[in-house]
C-alpha positions in Angstrom: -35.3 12.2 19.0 -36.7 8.8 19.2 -38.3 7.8 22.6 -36.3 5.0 24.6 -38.7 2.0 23.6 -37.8 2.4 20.2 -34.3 2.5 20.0 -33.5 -0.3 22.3 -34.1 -3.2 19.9 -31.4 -1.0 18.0 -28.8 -1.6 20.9 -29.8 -5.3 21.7 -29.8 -6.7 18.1 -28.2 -4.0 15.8 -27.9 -4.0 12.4 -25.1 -5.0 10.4 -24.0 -2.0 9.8 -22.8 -1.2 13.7 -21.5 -4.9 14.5 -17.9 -5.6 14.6 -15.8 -6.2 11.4 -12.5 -7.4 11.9 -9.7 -6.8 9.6 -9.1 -10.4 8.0 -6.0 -11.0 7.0 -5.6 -13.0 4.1 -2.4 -14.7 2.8 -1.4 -18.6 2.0 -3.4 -20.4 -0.4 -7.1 -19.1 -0.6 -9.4 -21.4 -0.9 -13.3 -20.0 -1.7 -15.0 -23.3 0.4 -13.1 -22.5 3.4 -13.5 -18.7 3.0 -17.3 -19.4 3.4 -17.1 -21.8 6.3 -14.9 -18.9 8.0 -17.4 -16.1 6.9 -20.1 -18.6 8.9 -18.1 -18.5 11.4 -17.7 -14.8 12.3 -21.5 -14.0 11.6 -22.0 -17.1 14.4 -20.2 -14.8 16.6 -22.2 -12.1 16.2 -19.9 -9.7 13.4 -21.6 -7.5 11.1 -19.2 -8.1 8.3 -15.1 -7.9 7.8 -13.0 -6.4 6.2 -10.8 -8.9 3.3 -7.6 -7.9 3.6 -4.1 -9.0 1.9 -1.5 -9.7 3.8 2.5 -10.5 3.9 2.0 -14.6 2.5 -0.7 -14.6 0.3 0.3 -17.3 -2.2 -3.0 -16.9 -4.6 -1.7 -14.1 -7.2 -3.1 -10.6 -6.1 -5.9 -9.5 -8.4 -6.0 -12.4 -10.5 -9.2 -14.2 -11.4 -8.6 -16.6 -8.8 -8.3 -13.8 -6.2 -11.6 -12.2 -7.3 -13.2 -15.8 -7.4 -12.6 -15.8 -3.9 -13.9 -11.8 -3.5 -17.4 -13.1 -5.6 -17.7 -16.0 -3.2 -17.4 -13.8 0.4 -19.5 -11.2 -1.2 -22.1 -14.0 -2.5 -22.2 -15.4 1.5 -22.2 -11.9 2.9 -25.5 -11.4 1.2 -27.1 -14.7 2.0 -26.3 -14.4 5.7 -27.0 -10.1 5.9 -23.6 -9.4 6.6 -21.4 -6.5 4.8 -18.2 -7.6 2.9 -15.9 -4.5 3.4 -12.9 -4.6 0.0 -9.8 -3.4 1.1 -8.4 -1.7 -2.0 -3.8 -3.3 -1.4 -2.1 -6.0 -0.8 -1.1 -4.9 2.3 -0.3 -1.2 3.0 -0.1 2.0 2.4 -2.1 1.8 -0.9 -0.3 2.8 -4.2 1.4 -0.2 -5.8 -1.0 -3.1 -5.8 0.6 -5.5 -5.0 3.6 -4.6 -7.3 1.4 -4.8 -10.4 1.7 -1.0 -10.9 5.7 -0.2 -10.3 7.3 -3.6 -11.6 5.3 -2.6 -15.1 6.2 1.1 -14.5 9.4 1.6 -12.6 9.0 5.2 -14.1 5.8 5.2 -11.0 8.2 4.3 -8.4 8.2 6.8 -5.6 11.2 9.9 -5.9 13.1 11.3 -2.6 15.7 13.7 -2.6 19.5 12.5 -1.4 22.3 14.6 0.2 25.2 13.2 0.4 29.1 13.2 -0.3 29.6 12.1 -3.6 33.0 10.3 -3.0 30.8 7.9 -0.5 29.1 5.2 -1.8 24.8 5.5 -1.8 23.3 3.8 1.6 19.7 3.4 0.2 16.9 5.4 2.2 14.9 2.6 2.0 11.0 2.1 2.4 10.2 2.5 6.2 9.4 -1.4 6.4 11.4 -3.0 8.8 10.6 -6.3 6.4 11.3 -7.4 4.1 14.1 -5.9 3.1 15.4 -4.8 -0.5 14.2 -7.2 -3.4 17.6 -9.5 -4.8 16.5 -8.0 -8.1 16.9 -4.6 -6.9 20.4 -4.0 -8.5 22.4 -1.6 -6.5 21.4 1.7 -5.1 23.6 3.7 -7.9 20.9 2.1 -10.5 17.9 4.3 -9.0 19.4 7.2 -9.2 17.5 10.1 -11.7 19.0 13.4 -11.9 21.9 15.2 -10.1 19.9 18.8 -9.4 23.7 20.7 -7.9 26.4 20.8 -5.8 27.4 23.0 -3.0 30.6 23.4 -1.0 29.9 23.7 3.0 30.7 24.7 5.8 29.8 23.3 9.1 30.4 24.5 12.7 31.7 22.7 15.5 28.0 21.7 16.4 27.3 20.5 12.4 24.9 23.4 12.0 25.4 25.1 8.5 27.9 28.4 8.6 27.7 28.9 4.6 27.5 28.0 1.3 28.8 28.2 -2.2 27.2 26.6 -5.4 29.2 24.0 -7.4 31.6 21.4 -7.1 34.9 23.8 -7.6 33.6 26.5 -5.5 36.2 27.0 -2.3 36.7 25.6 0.5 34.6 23.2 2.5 32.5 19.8 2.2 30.7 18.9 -0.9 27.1 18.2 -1.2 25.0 16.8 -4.3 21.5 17.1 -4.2 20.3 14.0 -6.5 16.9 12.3 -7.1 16.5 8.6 -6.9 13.9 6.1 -7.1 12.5 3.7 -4.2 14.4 0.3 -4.9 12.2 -2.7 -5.2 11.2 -4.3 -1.9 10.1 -7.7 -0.7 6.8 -5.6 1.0 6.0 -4.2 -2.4 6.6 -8.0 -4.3 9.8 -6.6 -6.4 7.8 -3.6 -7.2 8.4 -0.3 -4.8 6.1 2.2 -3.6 4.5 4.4 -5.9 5.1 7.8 -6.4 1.5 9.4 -5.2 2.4 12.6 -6.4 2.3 11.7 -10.1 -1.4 11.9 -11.8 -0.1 9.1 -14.1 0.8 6.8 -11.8 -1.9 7.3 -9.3 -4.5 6.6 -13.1 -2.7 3.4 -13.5 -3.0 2.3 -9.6 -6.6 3.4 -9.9 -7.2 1.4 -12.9 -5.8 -2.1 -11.7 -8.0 -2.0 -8.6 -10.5 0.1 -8.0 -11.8 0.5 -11.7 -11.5 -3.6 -11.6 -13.6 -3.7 -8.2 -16.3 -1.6 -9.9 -16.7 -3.5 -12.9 -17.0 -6.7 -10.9 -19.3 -5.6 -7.6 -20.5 -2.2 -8.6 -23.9 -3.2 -8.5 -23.5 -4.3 -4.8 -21.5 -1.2 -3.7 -23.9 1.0 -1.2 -25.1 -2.5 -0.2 -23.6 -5.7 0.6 -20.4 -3.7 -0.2 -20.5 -0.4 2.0 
């Protein structure tokens, strides 16, 4: 272990690499000049780096060539001032979609989940777990998304809604029908008209890989280890 005397400097001017980086959110209209001014900024205050981060707003189109201007530009000033310029790989979060660039191409990508219900009911979508925004207008109806019937089973419940038994089939005897059926997320406002994707699918999870972090690569891969941690 390193005597006192030397690691002090280490905890009274520390590298880059164990200053702050804030997650900075970026939505609106970016604009590279004022990116840099606000890059100044945070390393006048004593951060290490940040983290550039999509968020619910952005007006310049995610991924295009005037996003990654903007990327080139905080990377450029990140070097110049010793700072490291941490890529956050989604317009917003969890990361699957991009953006909506994967599942508006590839609705076949969207994310799958199983539905119980009684068939003479009409669908009350599950839904994405984002409280907003809500379903995308071009999302059709919830009966759209559905995929495959799997069965049907005829149940019965006791007084405390617990399962009793079970027969396969819609004109088995008595009881309460069931189908078992596989949809597709809609298309949601949080996903840009897109949906989540389905992470489970090697397909889907090449194509997500391809649009970002393959695009990243080409772009910065010679600062990644770096400039880009």
């Amino acid at each position: 272990m390193s005597p006192l005397r030397d690691v002090t400097p280490l905890w009274l001017d520390p590298p880059a690499i164990y200053r702050g980086a804030p997650f900075w959110s970026w939505n609106s209209r970016l604009d590279p000049a004022r990116l840099c001014r606000q890059v100044e900024s945070m390393h006048r205050a004593g951060m290490g780096g940040f983290f550039m981060h999509s968020r619910y707003g952005l007006k310049t189109p995610y991924l295009s060539d005037e996003w990654f201007a903007c990327i080139s530009a905080c990377v450029e000033k990140a070097g110049e001032l010793g700072m490291k310029a941490y890529l956050y790989d989604e317009d917003r979060w969890p990361s699957g979609p991009a953006g909506g660039i994967v599942t508006r191409a590839n609705p076949q990508f969207r994310a799958h989940y199983l539905l119980a219900r009684d068939p003479r009911v009409p669908i009350a979508h599950a839904g994405t777990g984002h409280p907003s925004p809500g379903p995308s207008k071009e999302a059709g109806s919830p009966e759209d998304h559905r995929v495959a019937e799997l069965g049907a089973f005829r149940v019965k419940r006791g007084a405390d809604g617990t399962l009793e038994a079970y027969e396969a089939g819609e004109a088995a005897g008595e009881g309460e029908l069931l189908t078992f059926e596989v949809c597709t997320e809609m298309p949601t406002g949080w996903t840009n008209d897109g949906g989540y994707l389905d992470t489970m699918d090697p397909e889907a999870m090449g194509e997500y890989m391809r649009v970002t972090h393959e695009e990243y690569l080409k772009r910065y891969g010679a600062d990644f280890g770096d400039v880009i941690p």
